[in-house]
MARLO-500281 format. One line per 2 residues: their letters; for each residue x, y, z of C-alpha. Coordinates in Angstrom, 1 decimal. Example, Ala and Ser with C-alpha at 12.3 -4.5 7.8 and 13.67 -1.06 7.14 Angstrom:
<pts>
as = 12.3 -4.5 7.8; 13.7 -1.1 7.1
</pts>
This chain:
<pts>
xx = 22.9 -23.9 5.8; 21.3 -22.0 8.9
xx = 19.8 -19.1 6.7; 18.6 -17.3 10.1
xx = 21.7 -16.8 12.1; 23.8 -15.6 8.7
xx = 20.4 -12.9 7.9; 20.6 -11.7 11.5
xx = 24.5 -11.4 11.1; 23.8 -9.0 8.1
xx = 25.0 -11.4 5.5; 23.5 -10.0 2.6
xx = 24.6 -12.9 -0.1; 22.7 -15.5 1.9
xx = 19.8 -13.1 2.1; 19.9 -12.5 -1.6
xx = 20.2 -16.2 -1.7; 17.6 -16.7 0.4
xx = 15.1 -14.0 -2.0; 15.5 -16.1 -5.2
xx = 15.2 -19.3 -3.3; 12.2 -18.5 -1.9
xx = 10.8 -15.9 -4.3; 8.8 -17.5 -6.5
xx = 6.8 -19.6 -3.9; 5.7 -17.5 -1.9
xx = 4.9 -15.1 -5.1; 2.3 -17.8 -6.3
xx = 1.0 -18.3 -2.7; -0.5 -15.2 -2.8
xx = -1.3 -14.9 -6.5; -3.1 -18.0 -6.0
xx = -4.5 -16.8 -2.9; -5.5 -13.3 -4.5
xx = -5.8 -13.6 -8.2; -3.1 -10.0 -8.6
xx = -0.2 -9.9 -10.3; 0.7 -6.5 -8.6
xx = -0.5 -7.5 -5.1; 2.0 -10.6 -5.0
xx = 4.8 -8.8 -5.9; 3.8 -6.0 -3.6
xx = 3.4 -8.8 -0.7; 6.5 -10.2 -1.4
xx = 8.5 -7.2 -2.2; 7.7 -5.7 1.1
xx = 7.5 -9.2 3.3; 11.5 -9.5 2.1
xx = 12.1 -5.7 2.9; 10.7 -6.8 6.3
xx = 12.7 -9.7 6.8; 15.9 -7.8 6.3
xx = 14.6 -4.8 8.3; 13.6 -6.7 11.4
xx = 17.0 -9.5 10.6; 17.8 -9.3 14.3
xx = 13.9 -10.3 16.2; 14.4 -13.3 13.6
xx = 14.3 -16.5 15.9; 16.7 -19.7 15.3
xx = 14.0 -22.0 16.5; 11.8 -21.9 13.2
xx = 13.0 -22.3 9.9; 13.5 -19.1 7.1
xx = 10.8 -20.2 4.9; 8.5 -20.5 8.2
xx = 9.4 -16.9 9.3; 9.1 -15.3 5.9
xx = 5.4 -17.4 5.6; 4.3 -15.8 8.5
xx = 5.8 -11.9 7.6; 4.1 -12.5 4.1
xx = 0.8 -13.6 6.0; 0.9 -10.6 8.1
xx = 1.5 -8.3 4.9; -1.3 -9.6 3.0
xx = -3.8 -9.3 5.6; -2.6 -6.1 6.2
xx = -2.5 -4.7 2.7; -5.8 -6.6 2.0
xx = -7.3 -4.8 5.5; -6.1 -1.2 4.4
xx = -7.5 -1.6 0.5; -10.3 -2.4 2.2
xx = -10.6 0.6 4.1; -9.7 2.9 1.2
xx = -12.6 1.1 -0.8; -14.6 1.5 2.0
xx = -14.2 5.5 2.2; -14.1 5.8 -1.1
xx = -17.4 3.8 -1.6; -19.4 6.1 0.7
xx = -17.6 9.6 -0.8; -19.1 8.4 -4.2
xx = -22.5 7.3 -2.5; -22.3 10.5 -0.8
xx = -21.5 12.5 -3.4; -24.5 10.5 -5.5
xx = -27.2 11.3 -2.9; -25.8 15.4 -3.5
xx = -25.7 15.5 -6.8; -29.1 14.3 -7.3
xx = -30.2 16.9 -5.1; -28.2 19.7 -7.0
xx = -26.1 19.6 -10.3; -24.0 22.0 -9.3
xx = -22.4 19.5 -6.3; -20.9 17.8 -8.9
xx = -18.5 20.5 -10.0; -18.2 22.3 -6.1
xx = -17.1 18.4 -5.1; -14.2 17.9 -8.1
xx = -13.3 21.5 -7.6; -12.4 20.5 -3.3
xx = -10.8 17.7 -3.7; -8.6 18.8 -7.0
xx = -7.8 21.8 -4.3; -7.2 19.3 -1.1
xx = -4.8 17.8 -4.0; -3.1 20.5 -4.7
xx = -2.5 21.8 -0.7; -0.4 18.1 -0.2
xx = 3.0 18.5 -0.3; 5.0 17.8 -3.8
xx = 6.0 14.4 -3.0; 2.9 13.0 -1.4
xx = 0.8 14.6 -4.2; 3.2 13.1 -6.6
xx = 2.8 9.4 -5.2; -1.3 10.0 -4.7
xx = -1.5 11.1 -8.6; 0.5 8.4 -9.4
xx = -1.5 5.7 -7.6; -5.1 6.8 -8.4
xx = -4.9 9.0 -11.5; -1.7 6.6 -13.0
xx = -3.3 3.7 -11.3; 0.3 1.9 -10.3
xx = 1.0 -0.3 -7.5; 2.8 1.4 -4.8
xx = 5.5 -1.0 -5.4; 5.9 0.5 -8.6
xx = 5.6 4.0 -7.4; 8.3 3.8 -5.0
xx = 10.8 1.9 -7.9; 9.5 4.7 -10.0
xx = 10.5 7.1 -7.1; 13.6 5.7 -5.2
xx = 11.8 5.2 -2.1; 10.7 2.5 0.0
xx = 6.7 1.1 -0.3; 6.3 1.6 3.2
xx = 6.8 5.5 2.4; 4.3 5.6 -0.9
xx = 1.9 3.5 1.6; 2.2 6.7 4.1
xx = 2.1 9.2 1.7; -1.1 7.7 0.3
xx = -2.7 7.1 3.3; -2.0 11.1 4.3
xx = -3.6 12.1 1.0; -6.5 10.2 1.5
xx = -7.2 12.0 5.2; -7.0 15.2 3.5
xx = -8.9 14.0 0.6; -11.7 12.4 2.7
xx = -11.6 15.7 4.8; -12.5 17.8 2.2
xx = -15.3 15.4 0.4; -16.5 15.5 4.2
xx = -16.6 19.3 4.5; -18.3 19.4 0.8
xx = -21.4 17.2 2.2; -21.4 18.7 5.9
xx = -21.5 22.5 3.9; -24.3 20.9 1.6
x = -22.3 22.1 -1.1
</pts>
């Protein structure tokens, strides 16, 4: 069966076909690879969503399993670079936020009191999908079955949050509040 050239006709049966044939192994490639339940099936999730998306760039001279290796490569390192990041930032907020607070009590509230306000300026739906992922701690894979969207659109939403968040941590320390 030539999987590529019936996914880049839009045949969705032998794309289904293709998802629970191939599923599972690339699943425990990157469970193996990562030790997360969550961040597998976020990988995978989103490396198939890719593969459909992108159906007509797929090339007939490699094989499905080889194309959707590679998308799911690219995913992980992607997801893995922009955790990363977030850990990063977040990392030097609280490290920030230490060296005030030991300088002045008061910090501590004057920081939480920012940031729940940078919160609470997002718009509904990206508020929604950061208080879901940090204060509900779900995957965004869960947040956007939770919310009917896709996880490209919690991963936005998320990352927009965070800019304002950052901003006003960064405003906080700069103010020596």
């Amino acid at each position: 069966m030539d999987y590529v050239s019936e996914i880049k006709r839009g045949n969705k049966l032998i794309f289904e076909e293709v998802y629970h044939k191939y599923h599972n192994r690339f699943y425990f490639y990157v469970l193996r690879n990562t030790a997360s339940d969550d961040l597998a099936e976020e990988v995978v999730q989103m490396s198939f969503v890719k593969v459909w998306e992108k159906r007509s760039e797929l090339s007939s001279s490699f094989p499905i399993e080889v194309q959707i290796a590679r998308i799911a490569r690219s995913v992980l390192i992607d997801i893995l670079r922009r955790k990363a990041i977030e850990r990063s930032a977040l990392d030097a907020i609280k490290q920030n936020a230490d060296a005030v607070i030991a300088r002045d009590p008061a910090a501590d509230k004057q920081l939480v009191e920012k940031v729940q306000e940078a919160i609470e300026s997002l718009p509904p739906q990206c508020k929604k999908i950061f208080i879901l992922s940090r204060e509900g701690g779900l995957t965004h894979l869960q947040i956007a079955d939770h919310l009917s969207v896709s996880p490209k659109t919690v991963e936005n939403h998320i990352s927009k949050a965070l800019k304002v968040v950052r901003k006003a941590a960064a405003l906080c320390f700069i103010m020596g509040l």
